[in-house]
ZAMI-209261 format. One record per atom (N, C-alpha, C): x, y, z; atom name. Coordinates in steps of 0.001 Angstrom, whole numbers, plus 500000, padded with zeros to 6 digits. Each point is the difference from the previous one (the first is absolute). Last residue first. Layout:
<nodes>
      u      v      w torti
      X      Y      Z    CA
...
</nodes>
This chain:
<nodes>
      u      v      w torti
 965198 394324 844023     N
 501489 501015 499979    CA
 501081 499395 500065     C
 494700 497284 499327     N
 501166 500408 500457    CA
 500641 500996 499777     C
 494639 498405 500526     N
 501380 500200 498842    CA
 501183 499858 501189     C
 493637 499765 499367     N
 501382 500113 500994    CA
 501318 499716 498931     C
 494511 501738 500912     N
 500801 499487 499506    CA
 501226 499867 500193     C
 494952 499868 502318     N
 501390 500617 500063    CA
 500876 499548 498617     C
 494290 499430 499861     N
 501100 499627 500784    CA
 501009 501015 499698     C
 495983 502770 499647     N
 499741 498235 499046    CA
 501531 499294 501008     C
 497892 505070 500251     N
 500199 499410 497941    CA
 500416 498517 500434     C
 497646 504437 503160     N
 500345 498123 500128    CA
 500140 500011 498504     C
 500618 504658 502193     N
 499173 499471 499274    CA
 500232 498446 499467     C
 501352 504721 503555     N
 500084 498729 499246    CA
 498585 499390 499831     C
 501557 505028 502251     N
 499135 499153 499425    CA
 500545 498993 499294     C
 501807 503226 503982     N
 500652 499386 499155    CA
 498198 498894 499484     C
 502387 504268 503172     N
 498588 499451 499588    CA
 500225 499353 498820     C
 503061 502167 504718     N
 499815 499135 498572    CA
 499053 499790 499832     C
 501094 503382 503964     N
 499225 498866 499393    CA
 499793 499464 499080     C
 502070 504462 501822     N
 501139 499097 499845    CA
 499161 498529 499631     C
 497821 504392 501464     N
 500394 499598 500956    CA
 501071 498863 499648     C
 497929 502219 496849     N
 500451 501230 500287    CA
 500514 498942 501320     C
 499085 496720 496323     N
 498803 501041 500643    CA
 501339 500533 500663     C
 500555 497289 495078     N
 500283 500142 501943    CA
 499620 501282 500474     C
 499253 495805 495583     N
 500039 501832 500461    CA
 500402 499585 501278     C
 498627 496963 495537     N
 500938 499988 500718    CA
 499938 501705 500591     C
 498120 495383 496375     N
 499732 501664 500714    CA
 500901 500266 501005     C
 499710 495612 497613     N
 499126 500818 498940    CA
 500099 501675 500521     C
 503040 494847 500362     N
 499661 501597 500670    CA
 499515 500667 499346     C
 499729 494524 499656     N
 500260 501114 499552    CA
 499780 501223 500536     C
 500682 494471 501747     N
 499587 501457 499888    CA
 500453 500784 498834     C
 499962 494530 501617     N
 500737 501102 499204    CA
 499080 501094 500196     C
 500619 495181 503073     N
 498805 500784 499108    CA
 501145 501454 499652     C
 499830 494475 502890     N
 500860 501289 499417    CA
 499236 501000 498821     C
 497705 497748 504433     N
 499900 499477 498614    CA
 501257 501362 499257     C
 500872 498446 505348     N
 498455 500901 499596    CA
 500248 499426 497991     C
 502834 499205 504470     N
 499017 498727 498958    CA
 499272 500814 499205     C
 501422 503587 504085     N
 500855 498634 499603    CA
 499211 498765 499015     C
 497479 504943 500518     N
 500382 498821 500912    CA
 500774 499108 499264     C
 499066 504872 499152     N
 499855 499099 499491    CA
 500797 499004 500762     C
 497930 504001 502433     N
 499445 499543 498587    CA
 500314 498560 499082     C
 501009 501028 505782     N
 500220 500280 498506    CA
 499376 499534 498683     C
 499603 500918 506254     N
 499661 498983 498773    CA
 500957 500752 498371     C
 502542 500837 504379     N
 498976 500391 499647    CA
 499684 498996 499081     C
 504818 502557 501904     N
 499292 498924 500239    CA
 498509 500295 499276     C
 503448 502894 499131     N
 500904 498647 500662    CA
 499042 498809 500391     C
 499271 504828 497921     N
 499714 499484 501480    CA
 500767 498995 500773     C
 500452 504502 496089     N
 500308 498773 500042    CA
 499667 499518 501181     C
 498669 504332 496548     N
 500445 499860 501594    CA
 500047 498205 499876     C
 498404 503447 496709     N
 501512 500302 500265    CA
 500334 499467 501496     C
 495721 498103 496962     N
 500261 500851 500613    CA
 501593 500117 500099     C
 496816 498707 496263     N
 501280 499233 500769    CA
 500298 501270 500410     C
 495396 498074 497042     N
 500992 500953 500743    CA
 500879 499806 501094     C
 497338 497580 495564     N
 500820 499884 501013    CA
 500699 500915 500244     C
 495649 497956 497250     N
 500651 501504 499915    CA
 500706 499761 501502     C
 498970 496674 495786     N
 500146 499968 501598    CA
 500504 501461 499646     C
 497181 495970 496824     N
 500613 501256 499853    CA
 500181 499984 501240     C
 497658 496518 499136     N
 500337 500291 498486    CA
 501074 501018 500347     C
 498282 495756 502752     N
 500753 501462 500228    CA
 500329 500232 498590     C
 499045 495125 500793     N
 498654 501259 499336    CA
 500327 501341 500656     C
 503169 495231 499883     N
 499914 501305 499044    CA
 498372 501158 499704     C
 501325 496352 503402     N
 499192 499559 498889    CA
 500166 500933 498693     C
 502037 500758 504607     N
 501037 498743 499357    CA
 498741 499170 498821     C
 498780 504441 501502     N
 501349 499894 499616    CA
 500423 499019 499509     C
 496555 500493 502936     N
 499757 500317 498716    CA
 500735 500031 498698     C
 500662 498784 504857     N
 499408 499102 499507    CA
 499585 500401 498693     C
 501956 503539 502425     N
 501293 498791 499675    CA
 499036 498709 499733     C
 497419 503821 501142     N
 500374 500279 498662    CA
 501575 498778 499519     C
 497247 499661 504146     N
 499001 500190 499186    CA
 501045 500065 498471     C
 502062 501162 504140     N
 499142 498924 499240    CA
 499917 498957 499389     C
 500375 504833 500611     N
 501527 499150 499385    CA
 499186 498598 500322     C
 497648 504709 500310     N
 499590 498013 499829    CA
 500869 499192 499265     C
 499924 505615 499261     N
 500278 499165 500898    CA
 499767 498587 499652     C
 497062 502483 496936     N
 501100 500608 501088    CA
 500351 498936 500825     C
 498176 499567 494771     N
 499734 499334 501286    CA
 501140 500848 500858     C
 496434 500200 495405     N
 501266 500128 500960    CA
 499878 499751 501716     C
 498216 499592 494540     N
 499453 499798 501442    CA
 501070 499545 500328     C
 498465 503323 495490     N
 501496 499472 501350    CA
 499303 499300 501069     C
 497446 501306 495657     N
 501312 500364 499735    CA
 501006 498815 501222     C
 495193 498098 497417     N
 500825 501389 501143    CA
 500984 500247 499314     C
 496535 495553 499453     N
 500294 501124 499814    CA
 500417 501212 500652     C
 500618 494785 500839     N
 498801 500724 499875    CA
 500629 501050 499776     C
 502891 496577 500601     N
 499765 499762 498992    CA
 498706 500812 499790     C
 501948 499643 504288     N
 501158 501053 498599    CA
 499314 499852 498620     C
 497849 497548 503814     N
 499937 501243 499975    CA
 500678 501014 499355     C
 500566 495184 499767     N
 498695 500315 499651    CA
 499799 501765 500160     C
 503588 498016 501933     N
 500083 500079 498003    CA
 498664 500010 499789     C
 500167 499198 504648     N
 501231 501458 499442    CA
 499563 499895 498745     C
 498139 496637 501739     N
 499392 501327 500280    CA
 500701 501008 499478     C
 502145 496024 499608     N
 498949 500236 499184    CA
 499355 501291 500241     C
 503013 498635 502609     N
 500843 500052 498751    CA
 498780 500602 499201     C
 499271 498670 504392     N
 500147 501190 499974    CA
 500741 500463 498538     C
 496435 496459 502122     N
 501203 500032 498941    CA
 499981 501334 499577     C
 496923 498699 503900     N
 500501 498753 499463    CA
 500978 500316 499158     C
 499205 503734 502005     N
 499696 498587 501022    CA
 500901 498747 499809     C
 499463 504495 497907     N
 501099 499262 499713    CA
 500045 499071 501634     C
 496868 505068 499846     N
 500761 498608 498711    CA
 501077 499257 500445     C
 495704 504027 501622     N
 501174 499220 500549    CA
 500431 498771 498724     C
 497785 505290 499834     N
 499470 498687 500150    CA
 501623 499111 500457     C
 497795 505710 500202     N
 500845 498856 500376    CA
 499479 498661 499549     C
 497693 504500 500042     N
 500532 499584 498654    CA
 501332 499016 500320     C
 499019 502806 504647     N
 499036 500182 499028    CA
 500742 499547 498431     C
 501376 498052 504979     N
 500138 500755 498861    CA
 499220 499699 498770     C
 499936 496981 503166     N
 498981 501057 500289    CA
 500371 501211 499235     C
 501191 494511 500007     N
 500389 501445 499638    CA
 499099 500901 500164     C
 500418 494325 501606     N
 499647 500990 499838    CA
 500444 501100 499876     C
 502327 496165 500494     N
 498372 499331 499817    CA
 498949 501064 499421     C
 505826 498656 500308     N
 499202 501237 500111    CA
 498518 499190 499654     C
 504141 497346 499242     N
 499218 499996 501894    CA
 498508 501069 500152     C
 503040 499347 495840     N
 499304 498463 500168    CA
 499469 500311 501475     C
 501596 503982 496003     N
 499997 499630 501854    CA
 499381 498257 500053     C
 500807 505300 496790     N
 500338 498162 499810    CA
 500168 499288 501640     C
 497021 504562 497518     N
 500928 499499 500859    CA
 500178 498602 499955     C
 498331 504202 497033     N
 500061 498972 500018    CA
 500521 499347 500897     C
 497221 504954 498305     N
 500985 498934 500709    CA
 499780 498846 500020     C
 497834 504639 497024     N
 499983 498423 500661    CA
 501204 499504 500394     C
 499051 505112 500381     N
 500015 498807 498745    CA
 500313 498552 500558     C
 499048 504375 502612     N
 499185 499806 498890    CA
 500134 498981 499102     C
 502925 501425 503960     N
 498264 499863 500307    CA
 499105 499468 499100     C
 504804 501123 498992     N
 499657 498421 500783    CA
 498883 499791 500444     C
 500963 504208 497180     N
 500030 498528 499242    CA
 499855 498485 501152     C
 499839 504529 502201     N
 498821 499780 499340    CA
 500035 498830 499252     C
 503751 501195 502756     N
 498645 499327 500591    CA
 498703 499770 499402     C
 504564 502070 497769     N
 499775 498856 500362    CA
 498626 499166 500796     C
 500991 504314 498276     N
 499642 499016 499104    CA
 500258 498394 500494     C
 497619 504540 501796     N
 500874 499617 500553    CA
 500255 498626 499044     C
 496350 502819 499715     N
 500854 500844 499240    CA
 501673 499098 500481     C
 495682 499064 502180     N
 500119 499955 498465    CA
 500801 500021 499201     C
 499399 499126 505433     N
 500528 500801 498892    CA
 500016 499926 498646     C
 499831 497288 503971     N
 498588 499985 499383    CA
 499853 501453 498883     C
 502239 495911 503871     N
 500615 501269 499321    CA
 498798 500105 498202     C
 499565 496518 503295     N
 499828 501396 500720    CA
 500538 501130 499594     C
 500722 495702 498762     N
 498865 499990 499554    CA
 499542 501051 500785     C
 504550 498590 500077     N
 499523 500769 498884    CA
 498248 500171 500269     C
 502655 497205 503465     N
 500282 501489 499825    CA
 499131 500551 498532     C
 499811 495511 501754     N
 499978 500695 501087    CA
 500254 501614 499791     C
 500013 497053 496376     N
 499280 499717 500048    CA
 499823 500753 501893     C
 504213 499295 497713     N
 499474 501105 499302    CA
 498089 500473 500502     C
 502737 496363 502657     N
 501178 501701 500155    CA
 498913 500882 499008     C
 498853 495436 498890     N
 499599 500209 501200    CA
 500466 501345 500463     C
 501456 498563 496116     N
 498419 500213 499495    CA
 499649 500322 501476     C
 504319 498396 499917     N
 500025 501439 499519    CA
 498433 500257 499798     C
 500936 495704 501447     N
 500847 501247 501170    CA
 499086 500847 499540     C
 499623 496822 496778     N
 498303 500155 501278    CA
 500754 500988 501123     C
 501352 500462 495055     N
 500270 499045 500403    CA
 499051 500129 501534     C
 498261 502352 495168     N
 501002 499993 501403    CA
 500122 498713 500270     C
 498298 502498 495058     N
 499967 498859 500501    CA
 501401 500452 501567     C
 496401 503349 496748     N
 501285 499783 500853    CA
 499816 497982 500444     C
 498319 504116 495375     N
 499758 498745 501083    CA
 501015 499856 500661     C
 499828 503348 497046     N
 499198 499481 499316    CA
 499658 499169 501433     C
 503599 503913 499581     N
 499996 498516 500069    CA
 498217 500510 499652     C
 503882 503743 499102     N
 499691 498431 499340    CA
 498968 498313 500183     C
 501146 504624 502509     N
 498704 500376 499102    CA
 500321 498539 499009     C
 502769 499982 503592     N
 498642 499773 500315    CA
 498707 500492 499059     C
 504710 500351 499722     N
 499855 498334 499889    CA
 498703 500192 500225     C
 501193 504381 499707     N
 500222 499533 498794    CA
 499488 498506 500125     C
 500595 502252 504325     N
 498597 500443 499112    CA
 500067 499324 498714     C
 504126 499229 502426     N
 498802 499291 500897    CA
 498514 500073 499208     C
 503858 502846 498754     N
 500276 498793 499579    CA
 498585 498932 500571     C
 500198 504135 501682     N
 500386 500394 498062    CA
 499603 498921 499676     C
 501031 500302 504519     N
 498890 499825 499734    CA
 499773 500229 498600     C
 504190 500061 501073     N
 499717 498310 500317    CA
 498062 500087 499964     C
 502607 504007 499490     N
 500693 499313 499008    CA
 499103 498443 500136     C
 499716 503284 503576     N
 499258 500130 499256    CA
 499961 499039 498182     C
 501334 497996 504710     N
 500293 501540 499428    CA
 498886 500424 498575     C
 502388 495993 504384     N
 498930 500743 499698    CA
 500244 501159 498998     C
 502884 497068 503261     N
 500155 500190 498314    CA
 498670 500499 499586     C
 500157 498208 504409     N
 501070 501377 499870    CA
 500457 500647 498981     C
 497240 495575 500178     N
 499213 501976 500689    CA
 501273 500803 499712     C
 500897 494932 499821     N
 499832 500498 498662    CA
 499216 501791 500135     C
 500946 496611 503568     N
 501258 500299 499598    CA
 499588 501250 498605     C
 497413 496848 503093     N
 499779 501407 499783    CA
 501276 500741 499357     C
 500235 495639 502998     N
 498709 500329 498846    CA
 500170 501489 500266     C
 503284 496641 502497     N
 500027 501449 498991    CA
 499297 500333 499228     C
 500266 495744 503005     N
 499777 501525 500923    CA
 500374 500789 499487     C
 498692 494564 498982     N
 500399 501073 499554    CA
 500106 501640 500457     C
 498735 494440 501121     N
 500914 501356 500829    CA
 500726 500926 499729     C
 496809 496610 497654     N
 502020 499724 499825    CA
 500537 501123 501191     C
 495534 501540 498485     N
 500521 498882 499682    CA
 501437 499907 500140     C
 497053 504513 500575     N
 501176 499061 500811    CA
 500219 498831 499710     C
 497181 503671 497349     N
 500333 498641 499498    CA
 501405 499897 501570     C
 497201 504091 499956     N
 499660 499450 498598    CA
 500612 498835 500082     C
 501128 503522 503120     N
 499137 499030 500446    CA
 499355 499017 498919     C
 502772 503790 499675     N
 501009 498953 500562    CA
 498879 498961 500854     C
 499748 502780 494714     N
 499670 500322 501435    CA
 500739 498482 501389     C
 500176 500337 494539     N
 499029 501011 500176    CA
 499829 500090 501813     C
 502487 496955 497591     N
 500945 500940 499503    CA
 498896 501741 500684     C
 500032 494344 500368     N
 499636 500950 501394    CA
 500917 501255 499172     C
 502291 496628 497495     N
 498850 499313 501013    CA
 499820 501263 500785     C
 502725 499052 496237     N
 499140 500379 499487    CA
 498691 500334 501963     C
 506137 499035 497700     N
 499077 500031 500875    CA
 498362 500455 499878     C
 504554 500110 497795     N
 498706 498899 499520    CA
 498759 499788 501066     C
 504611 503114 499821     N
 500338 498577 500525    CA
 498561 499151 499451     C
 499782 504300 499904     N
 501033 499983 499105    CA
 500120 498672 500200     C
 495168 501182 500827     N
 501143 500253 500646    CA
 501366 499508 498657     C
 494362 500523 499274     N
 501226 499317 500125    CA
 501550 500448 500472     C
 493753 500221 498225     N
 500914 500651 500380    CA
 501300 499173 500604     C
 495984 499275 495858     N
 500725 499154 501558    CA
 501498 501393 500581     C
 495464 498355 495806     N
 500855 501393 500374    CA
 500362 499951 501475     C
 497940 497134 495130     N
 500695 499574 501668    CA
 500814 501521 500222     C
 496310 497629 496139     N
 500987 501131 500646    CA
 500198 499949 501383     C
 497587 497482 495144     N
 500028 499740 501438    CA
 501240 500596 500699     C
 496393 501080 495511     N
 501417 499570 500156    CA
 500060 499983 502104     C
 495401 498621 496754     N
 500662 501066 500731    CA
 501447 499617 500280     C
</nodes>
């Protein structure tokens, strides 16, 4: 299965608490929720498409916990997101978590979270994707198993906050495979991992 990262993001890189102002105070963060006011129909277009793609979800233990208090009560069929997270197997990466009560949850990467990962890309699918779980997803990164990133960049800048790609991180080349902007001004930008940076002069 190809391994997908779909991370919402401020102009400045900001990623942290984009869904509500109680979701992540770490660091004495007091602007979660930044990302609501951009809502639209353009962004559910987009939301339904990633979600008829996945096959399997791997979370980081925040985000499996936030998804694991809320989805399993949303019970709508027809709703594409709650049904693919109800129904298809999850994966959470946690060394503390002991137990998942979410229905088709198992826990990985106790002992070797490198492995678990590549063991699970290497079983049959399309997408096991991963929302959120910056993380989660900057340890994935500096091993190269992020095959692809769907990165939306809100029209708003914080100044402060966790960020996607952390200072030391492994230098890595993208390709822009897709590209749109929703009716509210929200970049939707798909890349696709081809391998190191290359570099020159002018």
């Amino acid at each position: 299965m190809k391994l997908t990262l779909t991370q919402f993001l401020t102009l400045d890189g900001v990623i942290q608490a984009p869904g509500g102002p109680e979701e992540d105070r770490s660091g004495g963060f007091e602007q979660g929720g930044w990302s609501v006011p951009y809502d639209d129909e353009d962004f559910g277009v987009f939301v339904t498409e990633v979600f008829d793609r996945v096959d399997a979800f791997l979370l980081g233990r925040n985000t499996y916990d936030i998804f694991a208090g809320y989805w399993p009560d949303k019970t709508d069929p027809a709703d594409p997101v709650a049904s693919r997270l109800n129904s298809l197997p999850k994966y959470v990466a946690s060394t503390t978590l002991t137990t998942a009560d979410w229905q088709g949850t198992r826990i990985i990467g106790r002992d070797d979270l490198v492995k678990d990962v590549t063991a699970l890309k290497e079983q049959p699918g399309r997408e096991l994707q991963m929302h959120g779980s910056a993380g989660l997803a900057r340890s994935l990164m500096a091993h190269d198993l992020i095959d692809g990133l769907n990165l939306l960049t809100f029209p708003v800048a914080l100044g402060a906050g966790t960020r996607l790609f952390a200072a030391g991180g492994l230098p890595t080349a993208f390709r822009l495979s897709g590209s749109r902007t929703t009716s509210k001004g929200v970049v939707i930008s798909t890349y696709e991992r081809v391998g190191r940076p290359e570099y020159g002069s002018f």
